[in-house]
C-alpha positions in Angstrom: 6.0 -0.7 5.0 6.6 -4.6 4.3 9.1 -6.2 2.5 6.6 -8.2 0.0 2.9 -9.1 -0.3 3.4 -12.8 -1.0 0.0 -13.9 -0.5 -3.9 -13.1 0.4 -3.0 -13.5 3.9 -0.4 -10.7 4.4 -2.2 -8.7 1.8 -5.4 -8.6 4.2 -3.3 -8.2 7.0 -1.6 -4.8 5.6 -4.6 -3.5 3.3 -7.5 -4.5 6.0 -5.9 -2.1 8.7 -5.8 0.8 7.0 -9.3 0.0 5.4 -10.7 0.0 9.4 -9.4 3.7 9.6 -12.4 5.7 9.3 -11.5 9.2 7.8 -10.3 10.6 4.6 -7.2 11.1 4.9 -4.6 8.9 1.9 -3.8 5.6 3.0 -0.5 3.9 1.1 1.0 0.4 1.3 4.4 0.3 0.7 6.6 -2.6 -0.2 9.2 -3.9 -2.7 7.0 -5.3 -4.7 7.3 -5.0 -8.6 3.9 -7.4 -9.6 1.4 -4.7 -8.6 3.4 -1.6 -8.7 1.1 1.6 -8.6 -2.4 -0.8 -8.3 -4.9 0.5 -5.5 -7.0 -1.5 -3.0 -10.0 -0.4 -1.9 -9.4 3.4 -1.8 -5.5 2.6 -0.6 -2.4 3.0 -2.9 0.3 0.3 -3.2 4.0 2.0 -3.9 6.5 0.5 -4.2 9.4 1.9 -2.0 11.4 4.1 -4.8 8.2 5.4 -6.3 7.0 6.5 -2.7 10.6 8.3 -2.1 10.0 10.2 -5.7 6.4 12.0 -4.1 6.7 15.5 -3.6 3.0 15.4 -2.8 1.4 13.0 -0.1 
């Protein structure tokens, strides 16, 4: 969870983690972010925080 992604540096520091993690399980990003609501970075999801609460399936 982070607040928002408001450049390439925090966006490698949250993304590049999770990208190190090696197995299949879903990976998500979650922030407040509205600019890049629903997009997907390398294999990971970024939610925003209401759309994330709304899964019933994770």
């Amino acid at each position: 969870m982070i607040y928002l992604i408001a450049d390439e540096k925090t966006r490698e520091r949250e993304f590049g983690n999770l990208v190190n993690i090696p197995d299949n399980y879903p990976k998500y990003v979650v922030s407040l972010d509205e600019f890049n609501r629903g997009s997907e970075v390398v294999g990971i999801a970024h939610l925003h925080l209401l759309d994330f609460l709304r899964l019933t399936n994770l």
